[in-house]
C-alpha positions as CSV (number, residue, x, y, z in Angstrom):
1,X,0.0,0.0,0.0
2,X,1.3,3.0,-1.2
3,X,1.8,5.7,1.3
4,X,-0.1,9.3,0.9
5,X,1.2,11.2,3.4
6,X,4.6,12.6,4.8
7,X,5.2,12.9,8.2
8,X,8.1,16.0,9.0
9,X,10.2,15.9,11.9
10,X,8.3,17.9,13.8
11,X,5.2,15.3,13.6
12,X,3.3,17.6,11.0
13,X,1.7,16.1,8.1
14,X,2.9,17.8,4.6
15,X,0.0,17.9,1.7
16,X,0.4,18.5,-1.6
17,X,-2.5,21.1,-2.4
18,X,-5.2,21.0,-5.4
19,X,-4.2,17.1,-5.8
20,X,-0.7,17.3,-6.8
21,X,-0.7,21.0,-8.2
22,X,2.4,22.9,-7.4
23,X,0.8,26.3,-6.3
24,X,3.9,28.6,-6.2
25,X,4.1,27.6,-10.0
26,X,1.1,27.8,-10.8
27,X,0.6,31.2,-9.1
28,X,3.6,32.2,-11.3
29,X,1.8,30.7,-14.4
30,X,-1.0,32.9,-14.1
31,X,1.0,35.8,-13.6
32,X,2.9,35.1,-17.0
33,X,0.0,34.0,-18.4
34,X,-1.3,37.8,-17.4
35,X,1.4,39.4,-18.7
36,X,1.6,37.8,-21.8
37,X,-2.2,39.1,-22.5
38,X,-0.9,42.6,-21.6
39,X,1.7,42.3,-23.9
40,X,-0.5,41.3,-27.2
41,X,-2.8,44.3,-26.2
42,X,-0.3,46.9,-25.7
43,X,2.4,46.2,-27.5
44,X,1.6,43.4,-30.9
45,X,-2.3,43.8,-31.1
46,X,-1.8,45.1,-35.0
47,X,0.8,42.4,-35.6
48,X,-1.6,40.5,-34.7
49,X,-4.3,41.6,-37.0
50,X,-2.1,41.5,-40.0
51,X,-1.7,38.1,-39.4
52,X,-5.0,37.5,-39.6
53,X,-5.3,39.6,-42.7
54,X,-2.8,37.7,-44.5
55,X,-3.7,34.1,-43.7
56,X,-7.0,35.5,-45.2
57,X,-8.8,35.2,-41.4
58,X,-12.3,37.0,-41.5
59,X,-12.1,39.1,-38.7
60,X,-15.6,39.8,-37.1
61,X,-16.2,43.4,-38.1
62,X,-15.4,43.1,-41.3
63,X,-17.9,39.8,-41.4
64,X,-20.6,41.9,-40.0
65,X,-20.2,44.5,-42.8
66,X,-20.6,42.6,-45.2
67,X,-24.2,40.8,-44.0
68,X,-25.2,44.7,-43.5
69,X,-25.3,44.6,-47.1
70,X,-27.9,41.8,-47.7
71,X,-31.0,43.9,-48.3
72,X,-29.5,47.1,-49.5
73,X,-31.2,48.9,-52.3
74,X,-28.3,50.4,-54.5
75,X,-31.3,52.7,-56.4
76,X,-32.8,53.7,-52.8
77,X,-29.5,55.0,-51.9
78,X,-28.7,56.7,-55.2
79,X,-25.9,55.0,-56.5
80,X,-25.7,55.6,-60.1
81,X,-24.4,53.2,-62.3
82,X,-22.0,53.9,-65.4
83,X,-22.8,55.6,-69.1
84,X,-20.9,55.3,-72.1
85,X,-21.4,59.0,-73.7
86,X,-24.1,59.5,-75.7
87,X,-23.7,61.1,-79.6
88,X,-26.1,62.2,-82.0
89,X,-26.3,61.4,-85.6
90,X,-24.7,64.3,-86.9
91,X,-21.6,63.5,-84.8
92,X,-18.6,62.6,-87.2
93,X,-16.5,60.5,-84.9
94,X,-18.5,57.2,-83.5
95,X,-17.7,55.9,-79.9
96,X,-14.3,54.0,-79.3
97,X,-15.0,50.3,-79.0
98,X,-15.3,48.0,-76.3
99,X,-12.2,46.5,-76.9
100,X,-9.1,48.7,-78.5
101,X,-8.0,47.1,-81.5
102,X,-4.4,48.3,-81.5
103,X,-3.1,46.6,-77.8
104,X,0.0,44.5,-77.3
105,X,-1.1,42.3,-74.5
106,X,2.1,41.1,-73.0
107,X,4.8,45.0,-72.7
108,X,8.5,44.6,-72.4
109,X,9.7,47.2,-69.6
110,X,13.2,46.1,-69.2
111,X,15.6,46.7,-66.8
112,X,14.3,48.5,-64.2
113,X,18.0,49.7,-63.2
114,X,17.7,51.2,-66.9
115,X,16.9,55.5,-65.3
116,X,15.7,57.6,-68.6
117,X,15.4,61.5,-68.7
118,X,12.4,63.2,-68.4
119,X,13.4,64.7,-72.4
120,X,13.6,61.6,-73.5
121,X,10.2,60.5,-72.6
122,X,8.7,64.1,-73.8
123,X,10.4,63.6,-76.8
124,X,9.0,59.8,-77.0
125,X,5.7,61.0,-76.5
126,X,5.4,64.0,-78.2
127,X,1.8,63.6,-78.9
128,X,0.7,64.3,-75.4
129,X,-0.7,67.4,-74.7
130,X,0.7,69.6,-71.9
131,X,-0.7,68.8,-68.6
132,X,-0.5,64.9,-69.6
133,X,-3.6,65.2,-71.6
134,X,-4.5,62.8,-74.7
135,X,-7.8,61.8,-76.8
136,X,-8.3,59.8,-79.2
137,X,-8.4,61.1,-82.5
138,X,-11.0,58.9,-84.7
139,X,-13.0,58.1,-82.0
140,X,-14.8,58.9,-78.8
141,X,-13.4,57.5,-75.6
142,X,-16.3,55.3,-73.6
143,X,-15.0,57.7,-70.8
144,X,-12.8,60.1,-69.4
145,X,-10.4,59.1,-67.2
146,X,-8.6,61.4,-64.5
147,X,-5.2,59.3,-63.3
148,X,-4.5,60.8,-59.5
149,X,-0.5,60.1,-58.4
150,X,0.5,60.8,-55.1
151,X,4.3,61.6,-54.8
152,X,7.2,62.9,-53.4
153,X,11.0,62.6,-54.2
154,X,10.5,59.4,-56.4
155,X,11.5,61.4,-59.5
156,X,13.2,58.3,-61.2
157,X,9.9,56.6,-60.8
158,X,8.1,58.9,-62.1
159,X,10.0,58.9,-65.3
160,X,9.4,55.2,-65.2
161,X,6.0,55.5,-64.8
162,X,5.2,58.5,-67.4
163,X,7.5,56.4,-69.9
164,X,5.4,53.4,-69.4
165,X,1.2,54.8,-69.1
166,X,1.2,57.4,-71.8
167,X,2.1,54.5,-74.6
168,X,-0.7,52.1,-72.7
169,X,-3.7,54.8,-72.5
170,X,-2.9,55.7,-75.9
171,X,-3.5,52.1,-76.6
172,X,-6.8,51.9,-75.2
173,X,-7.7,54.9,-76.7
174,X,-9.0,56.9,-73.6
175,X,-9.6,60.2,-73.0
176,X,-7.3,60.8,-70.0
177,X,-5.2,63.5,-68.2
178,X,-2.0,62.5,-65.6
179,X,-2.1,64.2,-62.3
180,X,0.4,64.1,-60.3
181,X,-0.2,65.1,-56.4
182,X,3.6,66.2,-54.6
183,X,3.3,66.8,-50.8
184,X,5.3,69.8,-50.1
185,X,7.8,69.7,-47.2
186,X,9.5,67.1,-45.4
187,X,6.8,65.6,-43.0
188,X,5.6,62.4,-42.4
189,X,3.6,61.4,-45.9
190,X,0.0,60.9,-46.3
191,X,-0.4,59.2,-49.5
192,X,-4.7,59.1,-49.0
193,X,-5.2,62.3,-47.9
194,X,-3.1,63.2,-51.2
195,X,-5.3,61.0,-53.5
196,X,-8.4,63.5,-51.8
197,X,-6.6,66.5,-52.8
198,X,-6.0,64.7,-56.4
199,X,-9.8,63.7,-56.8
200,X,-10.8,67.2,-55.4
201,X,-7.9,69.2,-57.9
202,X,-9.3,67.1,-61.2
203,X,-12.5,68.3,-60.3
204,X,-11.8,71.7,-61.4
205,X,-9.8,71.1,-64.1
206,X,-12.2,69.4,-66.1
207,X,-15.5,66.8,-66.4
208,X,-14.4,63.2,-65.5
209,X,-16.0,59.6,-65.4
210,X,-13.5,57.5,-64.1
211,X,-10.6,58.5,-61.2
212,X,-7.2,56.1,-61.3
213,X,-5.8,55.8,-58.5
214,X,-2.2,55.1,-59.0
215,X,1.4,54.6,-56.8
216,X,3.9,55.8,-58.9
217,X,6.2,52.5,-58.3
218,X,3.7,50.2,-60.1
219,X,3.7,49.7,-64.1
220,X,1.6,47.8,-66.3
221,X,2.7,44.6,-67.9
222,X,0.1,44.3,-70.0
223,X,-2.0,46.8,-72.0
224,X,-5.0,44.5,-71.7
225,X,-5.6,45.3,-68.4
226,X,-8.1,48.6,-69.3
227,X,-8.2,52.0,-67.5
228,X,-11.8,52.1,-67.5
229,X,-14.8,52.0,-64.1
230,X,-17.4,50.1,-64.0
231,X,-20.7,49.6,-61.9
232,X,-18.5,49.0,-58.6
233,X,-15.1,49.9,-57.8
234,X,-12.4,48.2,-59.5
235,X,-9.0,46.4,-58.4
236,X,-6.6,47.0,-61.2
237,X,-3.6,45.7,-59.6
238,X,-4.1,42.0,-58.2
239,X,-1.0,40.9,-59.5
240,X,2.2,42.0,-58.8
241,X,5.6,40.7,-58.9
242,X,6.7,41.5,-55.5
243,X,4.0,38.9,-54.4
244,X,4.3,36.5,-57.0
245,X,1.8,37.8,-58.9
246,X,-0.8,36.3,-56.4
247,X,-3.4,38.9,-54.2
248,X,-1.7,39.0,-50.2
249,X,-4.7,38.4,-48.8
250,X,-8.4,39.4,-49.5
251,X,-9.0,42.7,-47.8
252,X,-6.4,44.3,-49.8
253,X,-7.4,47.2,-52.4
254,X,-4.7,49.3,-53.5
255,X,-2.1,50.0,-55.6
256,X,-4.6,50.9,-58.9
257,X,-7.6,51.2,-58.8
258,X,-10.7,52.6,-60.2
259,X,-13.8,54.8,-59.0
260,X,-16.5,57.1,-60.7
261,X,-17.2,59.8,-59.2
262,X,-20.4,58.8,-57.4
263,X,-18.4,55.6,-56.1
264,X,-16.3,57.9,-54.4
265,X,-18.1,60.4,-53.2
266,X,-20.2,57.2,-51.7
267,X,-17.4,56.5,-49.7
268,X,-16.3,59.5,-48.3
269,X,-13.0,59.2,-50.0
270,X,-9.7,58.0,-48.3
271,X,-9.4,58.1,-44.5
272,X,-7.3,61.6,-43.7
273,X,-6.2,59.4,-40.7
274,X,-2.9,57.3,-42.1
275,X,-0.2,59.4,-41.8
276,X,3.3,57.3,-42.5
277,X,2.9,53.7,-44.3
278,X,0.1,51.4,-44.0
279,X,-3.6,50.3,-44.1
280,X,-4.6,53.2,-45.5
281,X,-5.8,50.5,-48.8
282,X,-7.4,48.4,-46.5
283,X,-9.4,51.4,-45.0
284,X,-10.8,52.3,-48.6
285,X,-11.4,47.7,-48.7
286,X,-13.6,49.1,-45.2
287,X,-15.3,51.9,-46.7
288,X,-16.5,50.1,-50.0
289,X,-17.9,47.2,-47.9
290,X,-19.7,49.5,-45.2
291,X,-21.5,51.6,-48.4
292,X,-22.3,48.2,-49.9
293,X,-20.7,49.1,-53.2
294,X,-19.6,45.6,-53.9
295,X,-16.2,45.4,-56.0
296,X,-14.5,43.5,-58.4
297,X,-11.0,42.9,-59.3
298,X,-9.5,42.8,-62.8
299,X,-8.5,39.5,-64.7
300,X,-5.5,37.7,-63.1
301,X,-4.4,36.8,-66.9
302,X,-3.8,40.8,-67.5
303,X,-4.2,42.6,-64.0
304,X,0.0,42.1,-63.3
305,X,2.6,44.9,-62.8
306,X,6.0,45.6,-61.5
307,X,6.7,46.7,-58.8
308,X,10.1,48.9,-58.9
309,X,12.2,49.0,-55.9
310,X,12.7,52.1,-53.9
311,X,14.5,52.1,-50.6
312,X,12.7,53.0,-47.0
313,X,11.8,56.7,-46.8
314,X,13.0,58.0,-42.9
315,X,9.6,59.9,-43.9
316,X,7.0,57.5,-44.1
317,X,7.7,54.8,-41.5
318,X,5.4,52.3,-41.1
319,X,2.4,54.0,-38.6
320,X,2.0,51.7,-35.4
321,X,-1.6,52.6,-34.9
322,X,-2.6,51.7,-38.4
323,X,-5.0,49.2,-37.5
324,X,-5.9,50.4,-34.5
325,X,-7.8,52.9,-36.8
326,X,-8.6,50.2,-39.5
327,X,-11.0,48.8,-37.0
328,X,-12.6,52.1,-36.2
329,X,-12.9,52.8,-39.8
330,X,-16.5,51.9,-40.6
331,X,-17.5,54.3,-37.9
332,X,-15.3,57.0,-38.8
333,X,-16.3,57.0,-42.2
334,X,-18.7,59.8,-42.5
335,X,-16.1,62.3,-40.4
336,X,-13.1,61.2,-41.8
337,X,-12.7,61.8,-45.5
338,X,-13.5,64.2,-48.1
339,X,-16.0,66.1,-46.0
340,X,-13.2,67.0,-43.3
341,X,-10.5,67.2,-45.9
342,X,-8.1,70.6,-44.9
343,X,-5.0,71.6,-47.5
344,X,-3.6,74.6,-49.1
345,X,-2.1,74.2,-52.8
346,X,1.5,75.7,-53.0
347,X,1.6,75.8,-56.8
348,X,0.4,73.9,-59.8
349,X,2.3,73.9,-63.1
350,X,1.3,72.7,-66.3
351,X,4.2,70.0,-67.1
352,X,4.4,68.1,-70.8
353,X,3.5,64.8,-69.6
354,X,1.3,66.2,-66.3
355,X,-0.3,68.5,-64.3
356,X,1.5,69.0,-61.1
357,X,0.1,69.5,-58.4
358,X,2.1,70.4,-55.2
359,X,-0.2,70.2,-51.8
360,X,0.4,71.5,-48.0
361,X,-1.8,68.7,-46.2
362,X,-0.3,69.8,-42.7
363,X,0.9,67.9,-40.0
364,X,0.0,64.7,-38.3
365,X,-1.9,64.8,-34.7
366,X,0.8,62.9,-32.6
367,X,3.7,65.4,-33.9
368,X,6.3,64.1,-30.9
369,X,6.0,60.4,-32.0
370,X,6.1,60.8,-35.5
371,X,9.8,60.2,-35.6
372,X,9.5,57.0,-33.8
373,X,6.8,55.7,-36.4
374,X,7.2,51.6,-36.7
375,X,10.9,51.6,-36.6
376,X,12.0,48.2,-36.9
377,X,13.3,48.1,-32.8
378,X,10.5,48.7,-31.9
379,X,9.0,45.5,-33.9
380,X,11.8,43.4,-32.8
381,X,11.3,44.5,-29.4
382,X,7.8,43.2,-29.5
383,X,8.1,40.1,-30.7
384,X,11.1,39.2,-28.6
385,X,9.2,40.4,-26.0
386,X,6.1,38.0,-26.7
387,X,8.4,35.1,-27.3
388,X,10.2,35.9,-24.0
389,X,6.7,35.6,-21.7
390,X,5.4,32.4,-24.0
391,X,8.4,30.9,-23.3
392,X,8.4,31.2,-19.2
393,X,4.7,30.9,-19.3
394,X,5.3,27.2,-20.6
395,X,8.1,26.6,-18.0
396,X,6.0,27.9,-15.3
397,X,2.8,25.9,-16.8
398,X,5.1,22.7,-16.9
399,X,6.8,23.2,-13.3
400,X,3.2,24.1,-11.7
401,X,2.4,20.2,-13.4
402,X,-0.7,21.5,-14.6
403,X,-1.1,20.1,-17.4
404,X,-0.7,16.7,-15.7
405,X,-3.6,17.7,-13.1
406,X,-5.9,18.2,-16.2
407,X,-4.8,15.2,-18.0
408,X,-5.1,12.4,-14.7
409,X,-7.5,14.2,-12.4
410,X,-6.7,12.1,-9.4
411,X,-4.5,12.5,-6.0
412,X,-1.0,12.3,-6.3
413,X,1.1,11.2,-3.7
C-alpha cells in the first residue's frame, strides 16, 4: 500500500495542495500567463491583426459589414451606375470600341535599373498634350479618365511611370489627363489624404467619369488590363511581382484602382487618418464594404505589374496605430474623409507629360512620435518580448504540473 502522506520531523503532516498542483508555480503561471495578454494588447495587437489579414482570417467586423449589405437597395441609396457617352447622328466620330484594336497584350519594360530623362520620354511621347492630356483622334473614348498620383522625391519613378502609361492609355484609346499630387515639405507622408486633394484638384480642371488611382512605383505589364470603371469599384492591380503575382490576402485594395465619381463620393474618399505607411488601402477595402458598393477585381491573366524597388523613406515609417484605426474605420467613415478634408495648394504647373500639383496637407496629430513611427526596434522588441513571456509561461505551466492535473485528475502522492 502506497503511502499518501509525509510525516516532517516535527510530527506535521505535509499535503500537496489542489491534488498534486504545485501552487507557487502555478501562481507564477498565471501571472505570466497575465502578462503575456498585456503584452499582445499593448504592445503586438496590429501584428496580430495583420496576421490575420494575410492568412486570409475574416475578422468579425469586417464579417458583420458585409451581412449589413444583404437587403441594400443600390437605387434607394442613389448610386448611379456607369454611361458610355451618348452622340447624335450628326456627330462625325462614332464611340471608341469595347475592346481597343491596337493593344499589345504582353509589354517589355526592361531593366528596371535602366533610369531615362524626363526629355527623353517628352520627346518619345510627343503627342501628349501639356498637362498629360490625350484623346483619341478617330474616336470617342467610352469615358474620361482622371489618373490621380501621389508623390514625393521618387522622380526616377516617375520617369518610369510617365514612360510606361502614356504608350498604354494611348492604346486603349481613352480620353485621360496624368495628375500628379507632390506633398510639399519634409513631414511624415499621407499618400490618402493626397489622393483626396488629387480627386478634389481634377474636379476643377475638367468633367471626369473614371478616377485612377495610382502609386507611382507600379507599371503595367500588359496593356489589356483597361483603365476604364465600371458599376463597382475596380481592383486593377491584383497581381504584382513583388508577391508572386498572387493577391496577399483578400481585404487588400490598393495599388490601382478605379472609382467614378459617385463611387467615391459614396465612400467618403480616403481616410485623412494614415499618416506614415500602411492600411490606408485596407481602410478604402472598409469603406466600400460599409457603403455596400460591392467590387470586383480585374482579370489575373492581365491585372499584373511591377513593382520597382525604392529604398525605405525615414519619412513614411510604417504608422504603429494603423489598424488600431482600420478597426474604427467603418465608424469613422462619414467624419473622416472628403468632408473634413483641410489643404492649401503651394503651386500647380502645367508639365508636358502632367499636371503637377504640389499640396500643403499639414501635419500629423501625434507630432512628438512621429519620428518613432514603426521603426524596426520597436517591432523586434515586441516580438522578442512575446516570445520571451510564452516561453516562461510554458516553464511555469510545466513546473506548476498543470497540465498533468488536467490530464489524470486524481491525487498524487
Amino acid at each position: 500500500m502506497s503511502q499518501r502522506r509525509k510525516t516532517t520531523s516535527k510530527g506535521l503532516v505535509q499535503r500537496r495542495t489542489f491534488y498534486g498542483l504545485r501552487a507557487r508555480w502555478f501562481t507564477l503561471f498565471v501571472l505570466f500567463f497575465i502578462l503575456q495578454l498585456v503584452v499582445v494588447y499593448f504592445r503586438i495587437h496590429d501584428v496580430i491583426m495583420v496576421i490575420s489579414l494575410h492568412l486570409n482570417i475574416k475578422l468579425d467586423w469586417i464579417r458583420g459589414l458585409e451581412d449589413n449589405c444583404l437587403d441594400f437597395d443600390s437605387k434607394k441609396h442613389g448610386i448611379n451606375h456607369l454611361q458610355i457617352p451618348e452622340i447624335d447622328g450628326s456627330s462625325p466620330k462614332p464611340i471608341c470600341p469595347k475592346s481597343p484594336p491596337v493593344l499589345y497584350g504582353k509589354l517589355n519594360l526592361g531593366d528596371e535599373d535602366d533610369d531615362v530623362t524626363m526629355d527623353d520620354v517628352i520627346r518619345n511621347n510627343s503627342w501628349v498634350k501639356a498637362g498629360g492630356r490625350h484623346k483619341p483622334d478617330n474616336c470617342i473614348a467610352r469615358q474620361r479618365v482622371a489618373i490621380i498620383v501621389p508623390h514625393r522625391n521618387r522622380e526616377r519613378h516617375l520617369r518610369q511611370f510617365l514612360r510606361a502609361i502614356h504608350p498604354v492609355m494611348k492604346r486603349q484609346q481613352a480620353d485621360y489627363r496624368v495628375f500628379v499630387i507632390h506633398q510639399a515639405g519634409t513631414g511624415t507622408f499621407n499618400k490618402a489624404k493626397l489622393l483626396n486633394i488629387g480627386y478634389r484638384e481634377a474636379r476643377k480642371e475638367g468633367i471626369f467619369d473614371c478616377f485612377i488611382f495610382h502609386d507611382v512605383d507600379l507599371l503595367a505589364e500588359d496593356d489589356r488590363n483597361l483603365y476604364r470603371c465600371a458599376d463597382v469599384p475596380r481592383h486593377l492591380s491584383v497581381g504584382i511581382d513583388k508577391w508572386d503575382y498572387q493577391l496577399p490576402y483578400d481585404a487588400l485594395f490598393g495599388g490601382v484602382i478605379a472609382m467614378t465619381t459617385s463611387q467615391f463620393e459614396q465612400v467618403n474618399g480616403y481616410s485623412n487618418e494614415y499618416w506614415g505607411w500602411g492600411a490606408e488601402d485596407d481602410d478604402m477595402y472598409v469603406r466600400i464594404l460599409h457603403s455596400c458598393l460591392g467590387l470586383e477585381r480585374a482579370n489575373y491573366d492581365v491585372a499584373r505589374y511591377r513593382m520597382v524597388y525604392h529604398p525605405s523613406d525615414k519619412n513614411n515609417r510604417v504608422n504603429p496605430y494603423r489598424y488600431t484605426l482600420l478597426v474604427g474605420a467603418a465608424e469613422r467613415q462619414r467624419q473622416d474623409g472628403l468632408s473634413n478634408l483641410k489643404y492649401n495648394i503651394v503651386s500647380e504647373r502645367s508639365m508636358p507629360l502632367y499636371t503637377n500639383i504640389t499640396a500643403d496637407v499639414g501635419k500629423p496629430p501625434l507630432r512628438s512620435n512621429v519620428s518613432t513611427f514603426g521603426t524596426r526596434v520597436d517591432i523586434v522588441v515586441s516580438l522578442s518580448l512575446l516570445l520571451l513571456m510564452m516561453t516562461l509561461t510554458c516553464c511555469t505551466c510545466v513546473k506548476s504540473r498543470l497540465m498533468h492535473v488536467i490530464m489524470c485528475p486524481r491525487r498524487i502522492p
